[in-house]
LODO-369710 format. One record per residue (C-alpha): residue number from 1; residue in three letters; x, y, z. Coordinates in steps of 0.05 Angstrom, whole numbers. Last residue first. Layout:
NUM:Ala:X:Y:Z;
...
% end
This chain:
262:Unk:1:715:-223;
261:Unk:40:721:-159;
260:Unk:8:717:-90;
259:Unk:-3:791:-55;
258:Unk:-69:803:-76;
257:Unk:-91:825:-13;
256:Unk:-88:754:14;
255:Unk:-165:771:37;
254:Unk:-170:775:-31;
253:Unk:-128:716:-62;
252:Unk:-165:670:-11;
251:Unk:-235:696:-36;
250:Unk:-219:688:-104;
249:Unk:-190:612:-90;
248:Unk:-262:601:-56;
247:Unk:-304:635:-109;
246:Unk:-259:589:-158;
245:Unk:-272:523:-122;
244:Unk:-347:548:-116;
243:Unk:-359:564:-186;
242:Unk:-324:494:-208;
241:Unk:-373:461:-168;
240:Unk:-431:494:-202;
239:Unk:-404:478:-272;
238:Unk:-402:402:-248;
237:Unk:-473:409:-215;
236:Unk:-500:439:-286;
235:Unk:-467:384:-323;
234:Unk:-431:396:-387;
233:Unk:-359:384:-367;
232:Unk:-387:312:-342;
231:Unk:-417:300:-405;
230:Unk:-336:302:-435;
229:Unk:-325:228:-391;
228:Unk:-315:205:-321;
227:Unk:-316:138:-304;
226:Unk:-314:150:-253;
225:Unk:-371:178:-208;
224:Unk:-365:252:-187;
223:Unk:-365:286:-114;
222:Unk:-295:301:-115;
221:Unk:-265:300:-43;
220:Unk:-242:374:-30;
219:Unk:-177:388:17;
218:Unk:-184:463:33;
217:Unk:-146:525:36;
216:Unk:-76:487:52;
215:Unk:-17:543:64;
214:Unk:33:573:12;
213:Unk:59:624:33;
212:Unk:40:654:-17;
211:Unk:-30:646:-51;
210:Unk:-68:598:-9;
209:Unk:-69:524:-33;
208:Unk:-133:477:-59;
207:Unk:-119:405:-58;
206:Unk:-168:382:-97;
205:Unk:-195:298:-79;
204:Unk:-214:243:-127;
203:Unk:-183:278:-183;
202:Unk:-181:284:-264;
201:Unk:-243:326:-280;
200:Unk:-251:369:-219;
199:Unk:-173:381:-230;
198:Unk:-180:394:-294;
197:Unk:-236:447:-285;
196:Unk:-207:473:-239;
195:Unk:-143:496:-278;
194:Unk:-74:526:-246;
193:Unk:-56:449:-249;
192:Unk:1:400:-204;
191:Unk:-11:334:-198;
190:Unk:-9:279:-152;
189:Unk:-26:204:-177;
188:Unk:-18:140:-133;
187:Unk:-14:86:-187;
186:Unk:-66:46:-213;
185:Unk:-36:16:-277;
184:Unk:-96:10:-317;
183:Unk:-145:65:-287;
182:Unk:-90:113:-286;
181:Unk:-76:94:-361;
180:Unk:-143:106:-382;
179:Unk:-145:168:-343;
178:Unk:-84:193:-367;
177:Unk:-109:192:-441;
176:Unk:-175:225:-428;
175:Unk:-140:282:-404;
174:Unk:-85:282:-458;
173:Unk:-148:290:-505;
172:Unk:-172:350:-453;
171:Unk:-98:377:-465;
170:Unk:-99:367:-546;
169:Unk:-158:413:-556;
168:Unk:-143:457:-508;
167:Unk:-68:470:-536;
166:Unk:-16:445:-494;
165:Unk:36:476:-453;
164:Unk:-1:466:-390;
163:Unk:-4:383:-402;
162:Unk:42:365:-344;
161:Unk:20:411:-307;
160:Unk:77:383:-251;
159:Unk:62:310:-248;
158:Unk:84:258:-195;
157:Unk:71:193:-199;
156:Unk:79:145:-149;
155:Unk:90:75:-142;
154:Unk:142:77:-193;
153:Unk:159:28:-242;
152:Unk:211:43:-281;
151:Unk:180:42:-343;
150:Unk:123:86:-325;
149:Unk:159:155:-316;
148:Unk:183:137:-396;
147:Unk:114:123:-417;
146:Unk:89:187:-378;
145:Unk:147:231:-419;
144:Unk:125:188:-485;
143:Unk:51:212:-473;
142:Unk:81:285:-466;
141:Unk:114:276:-538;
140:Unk:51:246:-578;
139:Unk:9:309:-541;
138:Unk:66:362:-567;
137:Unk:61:320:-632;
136:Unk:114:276:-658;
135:Unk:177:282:-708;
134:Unk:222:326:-660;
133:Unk:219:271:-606;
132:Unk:251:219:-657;
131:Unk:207:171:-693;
130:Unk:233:90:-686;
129:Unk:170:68:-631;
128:Unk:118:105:-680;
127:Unk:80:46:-698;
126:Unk:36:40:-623;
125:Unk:36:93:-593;
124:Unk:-19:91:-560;
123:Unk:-2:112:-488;
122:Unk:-6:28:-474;
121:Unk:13:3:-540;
120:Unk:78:43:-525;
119:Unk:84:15:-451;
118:Unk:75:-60:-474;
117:Unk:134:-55:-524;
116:Unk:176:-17:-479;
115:Unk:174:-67:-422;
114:Unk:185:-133:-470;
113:Unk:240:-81:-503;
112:Unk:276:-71:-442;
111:Unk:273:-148:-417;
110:Unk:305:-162:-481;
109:Unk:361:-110:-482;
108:Unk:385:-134:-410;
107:Unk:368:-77:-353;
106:Unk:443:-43:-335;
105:Unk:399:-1:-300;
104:Unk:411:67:-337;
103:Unk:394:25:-392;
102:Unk:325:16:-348;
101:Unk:311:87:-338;
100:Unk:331:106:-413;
99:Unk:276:50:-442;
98:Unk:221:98:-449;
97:Unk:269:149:-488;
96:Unk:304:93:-532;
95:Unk:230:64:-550;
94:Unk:214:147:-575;
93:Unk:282:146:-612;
92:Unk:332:183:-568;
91:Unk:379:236:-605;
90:Unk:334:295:-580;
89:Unk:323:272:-505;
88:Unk:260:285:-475;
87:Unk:244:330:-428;
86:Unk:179:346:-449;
85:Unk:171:409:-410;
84:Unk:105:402:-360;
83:Unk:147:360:-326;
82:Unk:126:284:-296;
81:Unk:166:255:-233;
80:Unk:163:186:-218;
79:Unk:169:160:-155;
78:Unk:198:96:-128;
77:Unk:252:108:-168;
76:Unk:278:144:-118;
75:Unk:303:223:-104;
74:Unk:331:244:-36;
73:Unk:315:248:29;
72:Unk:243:229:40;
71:Unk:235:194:114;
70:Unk:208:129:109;
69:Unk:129:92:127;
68:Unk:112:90:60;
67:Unk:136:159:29;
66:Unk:152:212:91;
65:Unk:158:279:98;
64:Unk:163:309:160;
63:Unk:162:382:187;
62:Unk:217:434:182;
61:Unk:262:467:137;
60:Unk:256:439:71;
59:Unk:301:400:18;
58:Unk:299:390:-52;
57:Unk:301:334:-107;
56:Unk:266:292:-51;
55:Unk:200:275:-92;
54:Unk:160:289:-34;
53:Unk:202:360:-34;
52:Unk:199:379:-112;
51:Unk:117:362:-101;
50:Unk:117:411:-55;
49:Unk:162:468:-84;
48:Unk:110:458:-158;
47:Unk:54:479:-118;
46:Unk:83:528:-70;
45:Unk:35:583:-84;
44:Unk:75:625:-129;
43:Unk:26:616:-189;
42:Unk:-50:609:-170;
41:Unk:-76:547:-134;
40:Unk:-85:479:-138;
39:Unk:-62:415:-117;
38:Unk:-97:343:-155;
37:Unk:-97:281:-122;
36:Unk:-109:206:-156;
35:Unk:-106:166:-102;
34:Unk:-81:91:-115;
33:Unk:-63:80:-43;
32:Unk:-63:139:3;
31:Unk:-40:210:9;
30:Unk:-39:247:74;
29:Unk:-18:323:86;
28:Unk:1:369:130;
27:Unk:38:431:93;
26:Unk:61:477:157;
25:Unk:84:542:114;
24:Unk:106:528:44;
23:Unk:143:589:4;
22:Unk:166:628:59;
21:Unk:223:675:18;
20:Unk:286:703:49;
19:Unk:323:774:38;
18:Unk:397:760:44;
17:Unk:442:750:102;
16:Unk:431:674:110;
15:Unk:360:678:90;
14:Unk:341:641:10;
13:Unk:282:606:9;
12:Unk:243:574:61;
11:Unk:203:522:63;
10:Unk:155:487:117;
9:Unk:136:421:129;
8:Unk:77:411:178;
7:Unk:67:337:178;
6:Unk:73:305:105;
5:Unk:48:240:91;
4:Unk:58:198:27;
3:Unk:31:126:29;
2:Unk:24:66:-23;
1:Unk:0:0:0;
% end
């Protein structure tokens, strides 16, 4: 069983003589088994600190953070970590991107491909294993970056707007696409969006955060069924949830006095 929790971590920029910045300011949080958890909030908030620090590629000052029971000190590949950049690399094949993890590894070539070849039908890729990263779509290139997360098999993913440098089009496609695969491989999911209405659409529970420091608002179980499907953006109780996650995140950036970036 899958577990992050994090007890009242706080972070802190810079200090030592120069001006210092409290980005996160006692985060307490719980994340169980197969979540799928969404964190929201307008630009400066802390979003994309937190989910650097339960990945362990940076520090923080106090609290606890742990993954299954351990303390977080550094990056594992027991977590994936998702980029809204592609962050692939150029000279890599799409099969040579997914399988960089597990060459890394020393993995034998067979045992690679058996893993690469389920992973591209999987994002449906299914033909285009020999293109290059400059030969695909921005939606073909971000379902490699998930593919590539995937191979090594982490029990968590974590995804920083992954799909923010889409067009709308393509990001409610992408959408669609990372539900399927949630609902396949049934990993613990936390991701990063400035948009509600992804959130509401992709997550069990919304994290919403307080403009800087970044403090938890609320922690919002999603009242919809899965499956969930393009009706679901229709609904009137859908559009009236949305209202009240944004009237909420207004009020917040109000009685903030407007001081979180934008």
């Amino acid at each position: 069983m899958t577990s992050i929790s994090l007890k009242s971590v706080t972070k802190i920029y810079g200090g030592r003589g120069g001006d210092s910045t409290l980005a996160l300011d006692g985060i307490s949080l719980e994340l169980g088994d197969s979540e799928f958890v969404s964190i929201l909030g307008p630009s400066g908030c802390g979003k994309s600190t937190l989910l650097r620090i339960i990945d362990g590629l940076i520090g923080f000052d106090e609290g606890e953070v742990l993954f299954n029971g351990q303390p977080v000190t550094r990056p594992k590949q027991d977590r994936g970590f998702i980029f809204q950049a592609f962050n692939l690399f150029p000279w890599r094949t799409v099969r040579g991107n997914i399988e960089f993890g597990l060459d890394v590894k020393g993995m034998p070539r067979d045992q690679r491909r058996e893993i690469s070849d389920r992973l591209i039908s999987l994002v449906g890729l299914s033909g285009f294993d020999k293109k290059y990263p400059h030969e695909l779509s921005g939606g073909m290139q971000q379902r490699v970056g998930i593919a590539r997360a995937l191979a090594i098999e982490p029990e968590v993913l974590l995804m920083d707007e992954p799909f923010g440098a889409l067009d709308a089009q393509t990001r409610e496609d992408m959408q669609d696409e990372l539900l399927r695969i949630w609902s396949a491989e049934k990993k613990t999911v936390l991701f990063v969006t400035h948009s509600i209405e992804e959130a509401i659409y992709l997550s069990d529970r919304i994290i919403m955060m307080t403009p800087r420091p970044g403090r938890i608002l609320a922690d919002l179980k999603v009242p919809f069924e899965r499956p969930r499907t393009e009706e679901h953006r229709t609904q009137a109780d859908f559009s009236a949830f949305r209202h009240e996650i944004y009237g909420r995140l207004k009020a917040a950036h109000q009685l903030d006095g407007g001081a979180g970036r934008s």
